[in-house]
VEXMARMI-928312 format. One record per residue: residue in one letter; y, x, z of N, C-alpha, C, CB in turn; residue number from 1; chain. Coordinates in steps of 0.2 Angstrom, whole numbers. Atoms other than C-alpha are relative to their C-alpha. Glycine has a CB too. Layout:
# VEXMARMI-928312
{resn->A; n.yy->Y; n.xx->X; n.zz->Z; ca.yy->Y; ca.xx->X; ca.zz->Z; c.yy->Y; c.xx->X; c.zz->Z; cb.yy->Y; cb.xx->X; cb.zz->Z; resi->NUM; chain->A}
...
# end
This chain:
# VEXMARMI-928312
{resn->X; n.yy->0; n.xx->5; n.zz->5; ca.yy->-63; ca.xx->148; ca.zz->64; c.yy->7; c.xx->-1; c.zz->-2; cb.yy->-3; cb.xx->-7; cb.zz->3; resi->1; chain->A}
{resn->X; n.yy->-5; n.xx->2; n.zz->3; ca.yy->-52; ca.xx->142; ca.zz->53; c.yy->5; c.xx->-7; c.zz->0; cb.yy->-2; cb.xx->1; cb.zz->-6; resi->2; chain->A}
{resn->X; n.yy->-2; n.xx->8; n.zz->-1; ca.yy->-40; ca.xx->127; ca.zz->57; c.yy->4; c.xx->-2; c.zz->-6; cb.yy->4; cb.xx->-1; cb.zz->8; resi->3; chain->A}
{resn->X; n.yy->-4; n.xx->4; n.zz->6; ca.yy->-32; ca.xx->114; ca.zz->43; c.yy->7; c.xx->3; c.zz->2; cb.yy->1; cb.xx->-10; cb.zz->0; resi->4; chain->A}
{resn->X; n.yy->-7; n.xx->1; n.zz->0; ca.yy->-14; ca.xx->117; ca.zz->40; c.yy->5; c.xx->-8; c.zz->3; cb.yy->2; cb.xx->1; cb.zz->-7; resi->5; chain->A}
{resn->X; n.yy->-3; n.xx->5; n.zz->1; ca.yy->-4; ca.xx->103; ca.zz->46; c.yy->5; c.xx->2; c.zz->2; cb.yy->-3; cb.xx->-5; cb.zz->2; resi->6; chain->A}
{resn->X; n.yy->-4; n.xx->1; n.zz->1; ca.yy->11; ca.xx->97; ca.zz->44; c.yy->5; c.xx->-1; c.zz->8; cb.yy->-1; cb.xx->-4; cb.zz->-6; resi->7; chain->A}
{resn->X; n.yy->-3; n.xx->0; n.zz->-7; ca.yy->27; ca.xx->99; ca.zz->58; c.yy->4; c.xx->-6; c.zz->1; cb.yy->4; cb.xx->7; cb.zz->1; resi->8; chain->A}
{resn->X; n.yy->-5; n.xx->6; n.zz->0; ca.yy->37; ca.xx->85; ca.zz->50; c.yy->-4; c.xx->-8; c.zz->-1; cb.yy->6; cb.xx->2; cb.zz->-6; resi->9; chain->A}
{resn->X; n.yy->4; n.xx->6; n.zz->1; ca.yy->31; ca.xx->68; ca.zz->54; c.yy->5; c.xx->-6; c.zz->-3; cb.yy->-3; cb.xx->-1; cb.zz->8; resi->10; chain->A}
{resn->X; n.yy->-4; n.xx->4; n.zz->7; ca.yy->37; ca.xx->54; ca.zz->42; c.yy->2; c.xx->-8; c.zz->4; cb.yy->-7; cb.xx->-1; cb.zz->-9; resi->11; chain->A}
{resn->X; n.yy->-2; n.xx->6; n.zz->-5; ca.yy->46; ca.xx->39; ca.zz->49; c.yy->-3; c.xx->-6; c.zz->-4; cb.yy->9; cb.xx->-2; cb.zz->1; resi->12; chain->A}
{resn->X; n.yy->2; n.xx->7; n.zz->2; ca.yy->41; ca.xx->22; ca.zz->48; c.yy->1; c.xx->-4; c.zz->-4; cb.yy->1; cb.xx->-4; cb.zz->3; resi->13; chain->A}
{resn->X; n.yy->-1; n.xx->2; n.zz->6; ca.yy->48; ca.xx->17; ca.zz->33; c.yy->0; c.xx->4; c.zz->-5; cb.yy->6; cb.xx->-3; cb.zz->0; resi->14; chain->A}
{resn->X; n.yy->4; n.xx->-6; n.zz->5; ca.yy->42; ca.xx->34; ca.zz->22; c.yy->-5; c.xx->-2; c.zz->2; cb.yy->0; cb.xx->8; cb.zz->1; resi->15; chain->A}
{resn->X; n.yy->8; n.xx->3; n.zz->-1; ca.yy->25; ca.xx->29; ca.zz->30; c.yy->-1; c.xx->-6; c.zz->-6; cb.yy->0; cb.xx->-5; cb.zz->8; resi->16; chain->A}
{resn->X; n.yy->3; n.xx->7; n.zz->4; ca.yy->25; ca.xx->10; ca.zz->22; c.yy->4; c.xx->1; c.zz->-6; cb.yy->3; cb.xx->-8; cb.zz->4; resi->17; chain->A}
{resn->X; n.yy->-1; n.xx->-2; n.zz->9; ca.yy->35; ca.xx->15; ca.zz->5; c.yy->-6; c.xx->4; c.zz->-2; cb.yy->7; cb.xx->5; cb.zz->-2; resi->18; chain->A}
{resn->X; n.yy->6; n.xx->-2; n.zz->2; ca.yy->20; ca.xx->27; ca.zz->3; c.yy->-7; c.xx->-3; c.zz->-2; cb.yy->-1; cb.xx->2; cb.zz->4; resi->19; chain->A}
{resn->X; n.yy->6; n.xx->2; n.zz->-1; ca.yy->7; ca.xx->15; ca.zz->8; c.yy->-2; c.xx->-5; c.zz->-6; cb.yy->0; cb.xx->-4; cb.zz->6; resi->20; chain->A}
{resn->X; n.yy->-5; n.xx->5; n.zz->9; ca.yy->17; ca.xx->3; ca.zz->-5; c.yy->-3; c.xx->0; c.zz->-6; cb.yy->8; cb.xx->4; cb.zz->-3; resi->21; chain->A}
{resn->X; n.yy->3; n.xx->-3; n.zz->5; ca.yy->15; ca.xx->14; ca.zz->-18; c.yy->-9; c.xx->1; c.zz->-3; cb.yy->1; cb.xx->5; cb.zz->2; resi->22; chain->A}
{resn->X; n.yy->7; n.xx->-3; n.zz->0; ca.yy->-2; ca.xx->18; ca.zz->-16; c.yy->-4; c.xx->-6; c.zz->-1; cb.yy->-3; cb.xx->4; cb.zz->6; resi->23; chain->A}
{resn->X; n.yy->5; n.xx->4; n.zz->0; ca.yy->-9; ca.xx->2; ca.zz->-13; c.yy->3; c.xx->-4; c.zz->-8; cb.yy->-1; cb.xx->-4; cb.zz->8; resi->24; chain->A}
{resn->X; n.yy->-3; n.xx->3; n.zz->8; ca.yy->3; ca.xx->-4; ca.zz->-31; c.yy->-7; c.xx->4; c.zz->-3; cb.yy->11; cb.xx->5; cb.zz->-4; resi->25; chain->A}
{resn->X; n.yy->4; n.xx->-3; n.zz->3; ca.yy->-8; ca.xx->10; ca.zz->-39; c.yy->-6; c.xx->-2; c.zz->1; cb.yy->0; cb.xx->6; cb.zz->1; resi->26; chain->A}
{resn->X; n.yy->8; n.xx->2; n.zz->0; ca.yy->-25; ca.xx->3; ca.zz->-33; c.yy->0; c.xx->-6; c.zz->-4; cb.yy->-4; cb.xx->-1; cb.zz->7; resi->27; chain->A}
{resn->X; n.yy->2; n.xx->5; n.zz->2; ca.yy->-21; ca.xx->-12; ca.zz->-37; c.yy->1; c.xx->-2; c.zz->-8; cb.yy->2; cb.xx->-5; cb.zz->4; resi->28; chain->A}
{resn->X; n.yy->2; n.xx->-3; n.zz->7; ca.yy->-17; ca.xx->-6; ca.zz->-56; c.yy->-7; c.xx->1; c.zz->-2; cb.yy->3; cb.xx->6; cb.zz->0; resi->29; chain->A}
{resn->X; n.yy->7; n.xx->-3; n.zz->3; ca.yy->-33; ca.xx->3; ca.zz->-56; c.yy->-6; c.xx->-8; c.zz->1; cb.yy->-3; cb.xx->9; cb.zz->6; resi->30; chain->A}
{resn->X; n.yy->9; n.xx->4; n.zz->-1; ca.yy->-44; ca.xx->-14; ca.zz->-50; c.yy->3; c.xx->-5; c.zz->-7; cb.yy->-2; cb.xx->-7; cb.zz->11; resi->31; chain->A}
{resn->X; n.yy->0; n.xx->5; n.zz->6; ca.yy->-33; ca.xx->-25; ca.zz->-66; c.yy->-2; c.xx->5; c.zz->-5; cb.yy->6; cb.xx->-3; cb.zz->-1; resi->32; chain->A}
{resn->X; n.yy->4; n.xx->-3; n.zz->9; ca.yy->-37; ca.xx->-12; ca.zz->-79; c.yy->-7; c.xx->1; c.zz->0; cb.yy->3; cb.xx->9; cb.zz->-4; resi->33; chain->A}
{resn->X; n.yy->8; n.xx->2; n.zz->4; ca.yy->-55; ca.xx->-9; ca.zz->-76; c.yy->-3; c.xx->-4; c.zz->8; cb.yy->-6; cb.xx->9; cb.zz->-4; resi->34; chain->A}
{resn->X; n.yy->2; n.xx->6; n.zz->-6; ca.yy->-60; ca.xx->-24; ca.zz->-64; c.yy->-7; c.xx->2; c.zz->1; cb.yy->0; cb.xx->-11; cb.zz->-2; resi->35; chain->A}
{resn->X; n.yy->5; n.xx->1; n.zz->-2; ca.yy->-74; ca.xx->-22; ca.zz->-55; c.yy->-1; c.xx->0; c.zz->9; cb.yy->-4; cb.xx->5; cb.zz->-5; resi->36; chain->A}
{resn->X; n.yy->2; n.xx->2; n.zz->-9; ca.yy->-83; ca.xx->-25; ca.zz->-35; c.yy->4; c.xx->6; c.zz->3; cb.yy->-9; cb.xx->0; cb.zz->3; resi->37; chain->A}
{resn->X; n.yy->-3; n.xx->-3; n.zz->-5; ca.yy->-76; ca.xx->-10; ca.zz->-29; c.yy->6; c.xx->4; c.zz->-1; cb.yy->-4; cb.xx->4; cb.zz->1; resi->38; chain->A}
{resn->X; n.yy->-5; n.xx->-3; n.zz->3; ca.yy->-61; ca.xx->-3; ca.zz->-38; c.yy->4; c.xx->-9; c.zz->3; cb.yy->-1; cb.xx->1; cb.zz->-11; resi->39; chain->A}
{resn->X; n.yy->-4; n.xx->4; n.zz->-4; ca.yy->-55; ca.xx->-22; ca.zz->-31; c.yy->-1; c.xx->-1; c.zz->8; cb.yy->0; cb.xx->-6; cb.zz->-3; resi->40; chain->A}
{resn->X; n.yy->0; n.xx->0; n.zz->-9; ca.yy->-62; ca.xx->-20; ca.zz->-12; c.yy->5; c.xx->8; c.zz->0; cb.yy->-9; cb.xx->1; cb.zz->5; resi->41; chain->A}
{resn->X; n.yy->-4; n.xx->-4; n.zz->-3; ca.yy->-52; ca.xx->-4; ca.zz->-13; c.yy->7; c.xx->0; c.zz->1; cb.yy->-1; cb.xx->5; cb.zz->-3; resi->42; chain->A}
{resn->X; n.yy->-6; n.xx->3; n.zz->1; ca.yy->-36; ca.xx->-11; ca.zz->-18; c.yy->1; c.xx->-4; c.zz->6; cb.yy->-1; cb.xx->-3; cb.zz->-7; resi->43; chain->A}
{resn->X; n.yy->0; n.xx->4; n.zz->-4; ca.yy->-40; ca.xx->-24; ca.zz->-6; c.yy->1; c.xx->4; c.zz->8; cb.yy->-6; cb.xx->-5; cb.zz->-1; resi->44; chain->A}
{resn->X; n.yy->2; n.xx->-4; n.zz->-5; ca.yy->-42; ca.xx->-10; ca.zz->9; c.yy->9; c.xx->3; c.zz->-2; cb.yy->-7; cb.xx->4; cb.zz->-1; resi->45; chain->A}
{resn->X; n.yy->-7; n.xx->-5; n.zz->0; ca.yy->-26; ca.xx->0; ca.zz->4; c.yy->7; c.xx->-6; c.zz->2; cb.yy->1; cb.xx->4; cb.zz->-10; resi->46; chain->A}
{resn->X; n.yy->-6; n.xx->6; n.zz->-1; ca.yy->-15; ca.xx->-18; ca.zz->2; c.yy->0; c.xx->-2; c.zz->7; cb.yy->-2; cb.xx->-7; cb.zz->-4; resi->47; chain->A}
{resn->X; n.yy->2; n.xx->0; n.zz->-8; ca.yy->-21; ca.xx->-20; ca.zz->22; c.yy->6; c.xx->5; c.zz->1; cb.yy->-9; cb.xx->2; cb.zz->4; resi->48; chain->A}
{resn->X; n.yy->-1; n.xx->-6; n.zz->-1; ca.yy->-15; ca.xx->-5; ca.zz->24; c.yy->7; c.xx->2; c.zz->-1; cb.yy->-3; cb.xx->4; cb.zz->-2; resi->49; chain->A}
{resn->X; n.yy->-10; n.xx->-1; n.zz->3; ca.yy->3; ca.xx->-4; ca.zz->16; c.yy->3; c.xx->-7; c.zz->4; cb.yy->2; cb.xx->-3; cb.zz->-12; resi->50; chain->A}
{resn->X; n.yy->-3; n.xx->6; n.zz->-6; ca.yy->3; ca.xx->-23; ca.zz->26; c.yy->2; c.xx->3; c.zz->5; cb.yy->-5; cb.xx->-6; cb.zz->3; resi->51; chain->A}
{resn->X; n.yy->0; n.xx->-3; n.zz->-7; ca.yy->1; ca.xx->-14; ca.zz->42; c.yy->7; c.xx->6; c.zz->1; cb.yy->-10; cb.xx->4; cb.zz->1; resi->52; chain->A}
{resn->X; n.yy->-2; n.xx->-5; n.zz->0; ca.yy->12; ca.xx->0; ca.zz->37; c.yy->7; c.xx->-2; c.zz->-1; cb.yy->-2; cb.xx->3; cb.zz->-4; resi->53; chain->A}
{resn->X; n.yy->-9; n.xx->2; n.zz->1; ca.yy->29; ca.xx->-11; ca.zz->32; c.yy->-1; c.xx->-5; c.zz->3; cb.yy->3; cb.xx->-2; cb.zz->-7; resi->54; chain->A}
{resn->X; n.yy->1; n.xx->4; n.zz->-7; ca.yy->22; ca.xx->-23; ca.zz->49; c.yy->4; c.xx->6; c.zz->5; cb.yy->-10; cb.xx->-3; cb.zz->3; resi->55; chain->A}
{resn->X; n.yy->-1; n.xx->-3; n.zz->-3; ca.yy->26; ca.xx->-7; ca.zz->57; c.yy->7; c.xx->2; c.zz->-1; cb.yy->-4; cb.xx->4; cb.zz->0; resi->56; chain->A}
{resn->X; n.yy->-8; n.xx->-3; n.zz->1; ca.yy->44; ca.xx->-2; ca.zz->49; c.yy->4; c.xx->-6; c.zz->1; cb.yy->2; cb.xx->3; cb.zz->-7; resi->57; chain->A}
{resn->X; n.yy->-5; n.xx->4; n.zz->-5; ca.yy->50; ca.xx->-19; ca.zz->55; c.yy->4; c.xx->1; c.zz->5; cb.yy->-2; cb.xx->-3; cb.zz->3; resi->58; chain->A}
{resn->X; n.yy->-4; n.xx->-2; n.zz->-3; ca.yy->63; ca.xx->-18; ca.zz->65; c.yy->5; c.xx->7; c.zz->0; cb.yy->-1; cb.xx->-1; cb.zz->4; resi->59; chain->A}
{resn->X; n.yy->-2; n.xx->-9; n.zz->-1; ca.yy->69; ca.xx->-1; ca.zz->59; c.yy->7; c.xx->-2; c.zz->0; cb.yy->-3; cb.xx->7; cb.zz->-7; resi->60; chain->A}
{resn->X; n.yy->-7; n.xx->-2; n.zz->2; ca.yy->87; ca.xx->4; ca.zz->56; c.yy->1; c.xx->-4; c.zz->-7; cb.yy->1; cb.xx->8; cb.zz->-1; resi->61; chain->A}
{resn->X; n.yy->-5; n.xx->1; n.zz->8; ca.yy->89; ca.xx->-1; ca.zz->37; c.yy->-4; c.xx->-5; c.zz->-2; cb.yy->0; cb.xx->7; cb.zz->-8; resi->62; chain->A}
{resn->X; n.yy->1; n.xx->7; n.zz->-1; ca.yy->83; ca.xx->-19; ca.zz->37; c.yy->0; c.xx->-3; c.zz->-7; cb.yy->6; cb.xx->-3; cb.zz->5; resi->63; chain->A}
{resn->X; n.yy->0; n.xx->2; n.zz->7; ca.yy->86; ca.xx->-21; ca.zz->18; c.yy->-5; c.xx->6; c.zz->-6; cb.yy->8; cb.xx->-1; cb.zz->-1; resi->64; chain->A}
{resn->X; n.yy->7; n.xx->-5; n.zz->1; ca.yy->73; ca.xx->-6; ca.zz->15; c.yy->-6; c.xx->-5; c.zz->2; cb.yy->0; cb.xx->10; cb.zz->6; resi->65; chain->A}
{resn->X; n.yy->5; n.xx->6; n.zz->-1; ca.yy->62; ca.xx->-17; ca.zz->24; c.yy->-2; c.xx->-5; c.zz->-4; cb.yy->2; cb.xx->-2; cb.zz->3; resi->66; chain->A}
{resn->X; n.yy->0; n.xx->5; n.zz->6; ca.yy->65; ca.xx->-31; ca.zz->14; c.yy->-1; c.xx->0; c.zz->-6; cb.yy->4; cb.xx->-2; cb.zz->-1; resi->67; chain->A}
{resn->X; n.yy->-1; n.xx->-3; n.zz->7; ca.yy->63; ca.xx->-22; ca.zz->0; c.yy->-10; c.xx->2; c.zz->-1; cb.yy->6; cb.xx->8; cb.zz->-2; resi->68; chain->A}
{resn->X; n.yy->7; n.xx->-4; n.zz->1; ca.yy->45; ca.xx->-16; ca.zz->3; c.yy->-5; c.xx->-9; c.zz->2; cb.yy->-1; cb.xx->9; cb.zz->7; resi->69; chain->A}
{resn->X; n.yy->2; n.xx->6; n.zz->-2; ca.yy->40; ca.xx->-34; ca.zz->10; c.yy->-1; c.xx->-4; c.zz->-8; cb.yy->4; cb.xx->-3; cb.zz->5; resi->70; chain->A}
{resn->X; n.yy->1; n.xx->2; n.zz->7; ca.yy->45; ca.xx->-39; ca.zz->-9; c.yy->-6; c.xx->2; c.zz->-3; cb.yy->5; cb.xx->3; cb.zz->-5; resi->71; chain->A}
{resn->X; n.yy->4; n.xx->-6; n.zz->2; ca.yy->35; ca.xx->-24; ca.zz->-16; c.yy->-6; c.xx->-4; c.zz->2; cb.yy->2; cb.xx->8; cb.zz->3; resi->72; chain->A}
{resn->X; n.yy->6; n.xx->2; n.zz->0; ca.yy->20; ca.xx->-31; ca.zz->-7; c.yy->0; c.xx->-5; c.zz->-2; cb.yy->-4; cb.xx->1; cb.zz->5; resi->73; chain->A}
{resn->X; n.yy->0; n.xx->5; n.zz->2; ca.yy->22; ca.xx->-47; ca.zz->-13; c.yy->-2; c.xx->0; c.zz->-4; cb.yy->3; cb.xx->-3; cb.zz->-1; resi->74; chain->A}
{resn->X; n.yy->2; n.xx->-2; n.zz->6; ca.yy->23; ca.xx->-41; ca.zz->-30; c.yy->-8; c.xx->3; c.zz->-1; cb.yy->6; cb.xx->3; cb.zz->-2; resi->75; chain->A}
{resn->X; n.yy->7; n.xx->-2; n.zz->0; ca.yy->6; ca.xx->-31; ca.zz->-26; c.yy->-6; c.xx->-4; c.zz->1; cb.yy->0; cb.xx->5; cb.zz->5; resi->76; chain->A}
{resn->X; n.yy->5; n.xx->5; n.zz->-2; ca.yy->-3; ca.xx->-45; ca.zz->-19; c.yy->0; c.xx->-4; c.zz->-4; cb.yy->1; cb.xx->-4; cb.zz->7; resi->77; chain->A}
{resn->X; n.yy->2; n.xx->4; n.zz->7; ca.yy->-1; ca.xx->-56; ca.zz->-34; c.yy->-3; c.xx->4; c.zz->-6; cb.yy->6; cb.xx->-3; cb.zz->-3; resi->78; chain->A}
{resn->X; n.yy->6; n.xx->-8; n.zz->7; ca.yy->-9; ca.xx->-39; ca.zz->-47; c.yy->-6; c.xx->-2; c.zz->5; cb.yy->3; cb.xx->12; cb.zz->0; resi->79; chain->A}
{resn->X; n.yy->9; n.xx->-1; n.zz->-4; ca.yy->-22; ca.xx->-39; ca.zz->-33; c.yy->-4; c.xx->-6; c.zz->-1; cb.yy->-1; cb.xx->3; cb.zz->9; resi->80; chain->A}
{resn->X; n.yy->4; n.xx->8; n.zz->3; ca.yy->-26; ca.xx->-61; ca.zz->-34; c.yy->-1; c.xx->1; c.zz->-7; cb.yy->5; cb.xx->-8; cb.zz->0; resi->81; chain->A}
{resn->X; n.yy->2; n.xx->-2; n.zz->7; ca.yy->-25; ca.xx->-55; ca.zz->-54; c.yy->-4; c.xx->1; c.zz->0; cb.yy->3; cb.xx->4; cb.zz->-3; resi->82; chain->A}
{resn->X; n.yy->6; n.xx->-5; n.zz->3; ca.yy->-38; ca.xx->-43; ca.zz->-51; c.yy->-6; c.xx->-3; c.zz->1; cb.yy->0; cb.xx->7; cb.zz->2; resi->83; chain->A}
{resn->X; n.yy->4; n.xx->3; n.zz->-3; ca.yy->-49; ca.xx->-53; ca.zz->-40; c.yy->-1; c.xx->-6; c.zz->-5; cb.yy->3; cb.xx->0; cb.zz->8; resi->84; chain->A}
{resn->X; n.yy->1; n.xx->8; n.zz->4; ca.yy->-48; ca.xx->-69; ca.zz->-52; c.yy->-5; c.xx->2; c.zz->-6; cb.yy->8; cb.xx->-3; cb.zz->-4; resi->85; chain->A}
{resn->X; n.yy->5; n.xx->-7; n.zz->4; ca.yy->-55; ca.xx->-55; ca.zz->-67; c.yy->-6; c.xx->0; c.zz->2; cb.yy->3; cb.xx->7; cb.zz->1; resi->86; chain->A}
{resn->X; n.yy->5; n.xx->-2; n.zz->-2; ca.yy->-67; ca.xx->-49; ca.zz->-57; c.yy->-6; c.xx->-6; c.zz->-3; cb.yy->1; cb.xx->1; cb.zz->8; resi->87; chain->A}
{resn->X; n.yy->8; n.xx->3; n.zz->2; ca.yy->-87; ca.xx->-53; ca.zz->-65; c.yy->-4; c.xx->-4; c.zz->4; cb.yy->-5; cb.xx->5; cb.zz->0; resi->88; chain->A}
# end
């Protein structure tokens, strides 16, 4: 049998939550341009998720990276009440 490739370098706790960041910005894009029940629970699931992910890079080393991603969700969590207000 054939096993997945995976990867040797593992990504630190503040690549993790900029990632999560990201991703969950992008959902919560996709639940304001076309609003509907599950395009905003997914958004709502990923925003958990980027929480949990820049709860984890607390206390790292670069303390104003942090701070910066804690903005970032802020800014995400008000698109995502946008999208949730929208919603049918």
């Amino acid at each position: 049998m054939e096993k997945g490739i995976q990867s040797t370098k593992k990504q630190s706790p503040i690549t993790e939550a900029q990632n999560a960041v990201a991703q969950a910005e992008r959902a919560a894009k996709q639940a304001l341009s076309h609003t509907n029940r599950t395009n905003v629970m997914s958004a709502e699931e990923a925003f958990v998720q980027a929480q949990h992910a820049v709860d984890g890079a607390d206390g790292s080393s670069n303390p104003q990276v942090v701070a910066s991603l804690h903005d970032h969700l802020n800014r995400v969590r008000a698109a995502l009440d946008d999208a949730q207000a929208q919603q049918p």
